[in-house]
C-alpha positions as CSV (number, residue, x, y, z in Angstrom):
1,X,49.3,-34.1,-38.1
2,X,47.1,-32.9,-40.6
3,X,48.3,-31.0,-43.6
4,X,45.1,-30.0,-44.5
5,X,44.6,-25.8,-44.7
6,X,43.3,-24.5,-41.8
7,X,39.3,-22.4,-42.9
8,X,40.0,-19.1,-41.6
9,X,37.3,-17.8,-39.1
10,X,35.6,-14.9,-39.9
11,X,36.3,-12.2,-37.9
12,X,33.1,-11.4,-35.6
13,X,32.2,-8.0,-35.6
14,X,31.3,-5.2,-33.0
15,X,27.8,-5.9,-32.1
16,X,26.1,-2.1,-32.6
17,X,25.8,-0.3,-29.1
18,X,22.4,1.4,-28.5
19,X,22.4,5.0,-28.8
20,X,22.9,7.1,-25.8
21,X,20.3,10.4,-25.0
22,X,22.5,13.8,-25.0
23,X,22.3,15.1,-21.6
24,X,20.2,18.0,-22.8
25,X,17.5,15.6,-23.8
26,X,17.8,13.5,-20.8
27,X,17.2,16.6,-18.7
28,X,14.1,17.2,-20.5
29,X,13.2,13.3,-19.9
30,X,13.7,13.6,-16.4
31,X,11.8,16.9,-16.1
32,X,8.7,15.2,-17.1
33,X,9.3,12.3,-15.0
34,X,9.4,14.3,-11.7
35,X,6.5,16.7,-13.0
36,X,4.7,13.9,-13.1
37,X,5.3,12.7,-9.6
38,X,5.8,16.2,-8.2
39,X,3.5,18.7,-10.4
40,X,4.3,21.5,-12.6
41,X,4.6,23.9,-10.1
42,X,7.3,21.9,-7.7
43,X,9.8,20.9,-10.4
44,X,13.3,21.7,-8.6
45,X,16.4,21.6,-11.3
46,X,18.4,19.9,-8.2
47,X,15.9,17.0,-8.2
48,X,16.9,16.7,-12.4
49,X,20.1,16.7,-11.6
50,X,20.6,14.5,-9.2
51,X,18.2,12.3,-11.1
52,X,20.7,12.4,-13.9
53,X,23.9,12.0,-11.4
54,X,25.1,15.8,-13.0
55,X,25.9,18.8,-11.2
56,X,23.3,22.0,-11.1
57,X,25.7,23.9,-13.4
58,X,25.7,21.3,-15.8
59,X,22.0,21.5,-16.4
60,X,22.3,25.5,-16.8
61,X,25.1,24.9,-19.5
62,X,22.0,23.1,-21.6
63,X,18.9,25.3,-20.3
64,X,18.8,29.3,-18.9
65,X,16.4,28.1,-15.8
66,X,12.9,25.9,-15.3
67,X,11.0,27.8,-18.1
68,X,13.1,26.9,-20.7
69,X,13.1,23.1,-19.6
70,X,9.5,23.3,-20.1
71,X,9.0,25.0,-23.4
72,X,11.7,22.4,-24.7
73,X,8.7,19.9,-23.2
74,X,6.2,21.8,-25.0
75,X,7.8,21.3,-27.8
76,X,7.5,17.6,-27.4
77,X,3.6,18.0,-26.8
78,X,3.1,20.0,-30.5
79,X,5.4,17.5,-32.1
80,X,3.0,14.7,-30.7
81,X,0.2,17.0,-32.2
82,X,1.6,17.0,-35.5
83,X,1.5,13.1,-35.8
84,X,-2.2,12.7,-34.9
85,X,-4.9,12.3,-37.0
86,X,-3.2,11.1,-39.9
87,X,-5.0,9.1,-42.2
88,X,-4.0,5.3,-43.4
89,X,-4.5,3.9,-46.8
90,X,-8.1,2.1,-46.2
91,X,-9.0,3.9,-43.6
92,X,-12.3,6.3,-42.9
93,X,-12.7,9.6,-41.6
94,X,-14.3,8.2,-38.7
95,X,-11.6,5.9,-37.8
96,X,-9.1,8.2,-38.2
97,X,-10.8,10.5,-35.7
98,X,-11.4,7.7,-33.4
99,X,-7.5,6.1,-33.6
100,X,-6.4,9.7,-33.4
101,X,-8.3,10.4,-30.0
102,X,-7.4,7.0,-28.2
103,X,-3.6,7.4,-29.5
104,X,-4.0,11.1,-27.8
105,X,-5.4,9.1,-24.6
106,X,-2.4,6.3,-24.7
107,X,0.4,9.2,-25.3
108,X,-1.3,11.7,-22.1
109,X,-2.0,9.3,-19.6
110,X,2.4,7.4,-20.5
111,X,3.3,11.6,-19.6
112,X,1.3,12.9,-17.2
113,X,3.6,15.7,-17.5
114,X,2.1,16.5,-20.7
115,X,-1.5,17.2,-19.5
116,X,0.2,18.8,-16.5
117,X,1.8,21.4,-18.4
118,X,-1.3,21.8,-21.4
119,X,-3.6,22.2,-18.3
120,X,-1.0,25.0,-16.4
121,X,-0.7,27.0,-20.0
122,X,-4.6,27.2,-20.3
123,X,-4.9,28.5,-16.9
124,X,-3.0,31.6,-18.2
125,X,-4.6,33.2,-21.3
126,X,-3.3,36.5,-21.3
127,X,0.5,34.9,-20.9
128,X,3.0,34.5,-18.0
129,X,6.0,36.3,-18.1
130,X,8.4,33.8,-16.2
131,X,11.4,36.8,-15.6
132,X,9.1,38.7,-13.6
133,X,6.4,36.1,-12.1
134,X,3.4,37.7,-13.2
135,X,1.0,37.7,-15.5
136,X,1.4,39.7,-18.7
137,X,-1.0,41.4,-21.3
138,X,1.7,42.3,-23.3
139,X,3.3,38.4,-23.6
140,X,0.8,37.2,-26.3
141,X,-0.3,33.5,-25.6
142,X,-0.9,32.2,-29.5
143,X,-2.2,29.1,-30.0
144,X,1.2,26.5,-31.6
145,X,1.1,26.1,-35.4
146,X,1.3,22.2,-34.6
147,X,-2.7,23.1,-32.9
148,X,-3.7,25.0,-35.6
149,X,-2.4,22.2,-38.1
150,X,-4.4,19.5,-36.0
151,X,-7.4,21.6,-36.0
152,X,-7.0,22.0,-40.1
153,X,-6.6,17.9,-40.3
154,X,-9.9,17.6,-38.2
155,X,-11.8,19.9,-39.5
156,X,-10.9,18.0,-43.3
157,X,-12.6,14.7,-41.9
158,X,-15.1,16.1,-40.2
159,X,-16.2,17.6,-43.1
160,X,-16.1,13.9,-45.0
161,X,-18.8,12.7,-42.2
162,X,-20.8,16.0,-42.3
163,X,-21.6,15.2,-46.1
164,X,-23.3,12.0,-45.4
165,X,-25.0,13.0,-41.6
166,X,-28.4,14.9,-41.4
167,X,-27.2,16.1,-37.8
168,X,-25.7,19.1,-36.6
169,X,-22.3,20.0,-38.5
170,X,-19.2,19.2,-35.9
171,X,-16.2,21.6,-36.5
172,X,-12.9,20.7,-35.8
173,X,-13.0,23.1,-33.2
174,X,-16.1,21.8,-31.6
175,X,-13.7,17.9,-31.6
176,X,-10.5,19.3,-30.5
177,X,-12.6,21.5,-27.6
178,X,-15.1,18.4,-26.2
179,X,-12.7,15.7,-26.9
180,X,-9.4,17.2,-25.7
181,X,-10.8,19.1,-23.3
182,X,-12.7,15.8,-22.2
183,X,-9.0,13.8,-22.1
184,X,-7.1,16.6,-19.9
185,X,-10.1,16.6,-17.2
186,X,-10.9,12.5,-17.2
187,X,-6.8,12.2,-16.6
188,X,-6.9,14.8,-14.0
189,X,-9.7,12.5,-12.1
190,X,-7.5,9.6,-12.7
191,X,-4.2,10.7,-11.5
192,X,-4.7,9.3,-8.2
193,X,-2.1,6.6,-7.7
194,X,1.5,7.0,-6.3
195,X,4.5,6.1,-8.1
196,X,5.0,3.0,-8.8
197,X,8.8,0.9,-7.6
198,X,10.5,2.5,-10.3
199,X,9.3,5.7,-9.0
200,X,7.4,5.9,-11.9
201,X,3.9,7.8,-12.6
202,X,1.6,5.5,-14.3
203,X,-2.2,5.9,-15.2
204,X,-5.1,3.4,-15.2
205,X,-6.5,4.2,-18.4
206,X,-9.4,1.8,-18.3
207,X,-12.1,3.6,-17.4
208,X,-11.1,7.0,-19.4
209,X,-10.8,4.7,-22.7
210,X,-14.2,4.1,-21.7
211,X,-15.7,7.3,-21.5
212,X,-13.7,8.6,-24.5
213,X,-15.3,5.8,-26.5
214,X,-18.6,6.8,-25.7
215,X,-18.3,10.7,-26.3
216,X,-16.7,9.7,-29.7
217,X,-19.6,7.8,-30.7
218,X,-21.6,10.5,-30.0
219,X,-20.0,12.9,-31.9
220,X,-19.2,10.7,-34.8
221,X,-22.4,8.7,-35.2
């Protein structure tokens, strides 16, 4: 028998457990999974929870009815805003405004919820009052500071190529209106498949990375 210490082994340690979504933002998740299957218009808080494996009251302890579930998804759509068209070091105006438009593209046609909900909210200019299901002249319908920032950031760049084009001057208005207006219609052609085996809406983006290429060289050329 040895007498030889015995090396203690180190003690292994708890491996880190991923973090789990709060319900409230899981209700939002599945929200836009089934508006993308299902439409805006035919979201059902049963489906969300039973999706979830909650009861109905459960999702009205988080959110007051369907409305509020989607302006918590709206919210989700400016913060996307608010990351695009960012300049990197290196980087021109022109490929900012390119990367910007494709990364809009990628981000739309993963939540077809998004575009969904963008294109139900332009379809009512004067405002919807959701209490009373009508629309309202009085519920003003202002355009998201997150917009207004994007439209700033563009408008910046856009000036950078203006100074060095002998064409027509393109506004930032002018690139959000053809480009993003461009995206929500092209996705709306190309939402034709079912859901997949995960029961999962998925876009072919192919043919609209295509098309958006070739109206960005257009304006940016």
């Amino acid at each position: 028998m040895s007498d030889e210490p015995s090396i203690a082994q180190p003690t292994p340690q708890p491996q880190p457990q991923p973090k789990r979504r709060n319900t409230k933002e899981r209700i939002i998740d599945e929200a836009e999974k089934l508006a993308a299957i299902h439409g805006i218009e035919h979201l059902k808080l049963q489906d969300v929870a039973d999706r979830i494996g909650i009861k109905l009251p459960s999702v009205y302890a988080h959110f007051s009815g369907r409305e509020d579930i989607l302006t918590a998804m709206a919210a989700r759509i400016n913060r996307t805003y608010s990351q695009l068209y960012h300049g990197k070091p290196g980087e021109t105006a022109k490929e900012t405004l390119h990367r910007g438009a494709l990364e809009l593209l990628e981000i739309l046609g993963s939540k077809p919820a998004y575009f969904r909900l963008i294109l139900r909210d332009l379809s009512v200019p004067i405002g919807y009052d959701p209490q009373n299901r009508r629309y309202s002249p009085n519920n003003s319908h202002s355009i998201s500071q997150e917009l207004r920032d994007l439209s700033r950031r563009t408008d910046q760049l856009l000036a950078r190529i203006n100074n060095d084009s002998t064409k027509k001057a393109v506004s930032g208005e002018d690139f959000i209106v053809m480009v993003h207006g461009m995206l929500l219609t092209e996705l709306s052609w190309a939402d034709t498949q079912p859901p997949n085996e995960e029961n999962t809406k998925t876009i072919n983006l192919d043919k609209s990375k295509t098309r958006l290429n070739d109206l960005l060289g257009r304006l940016l050329n």
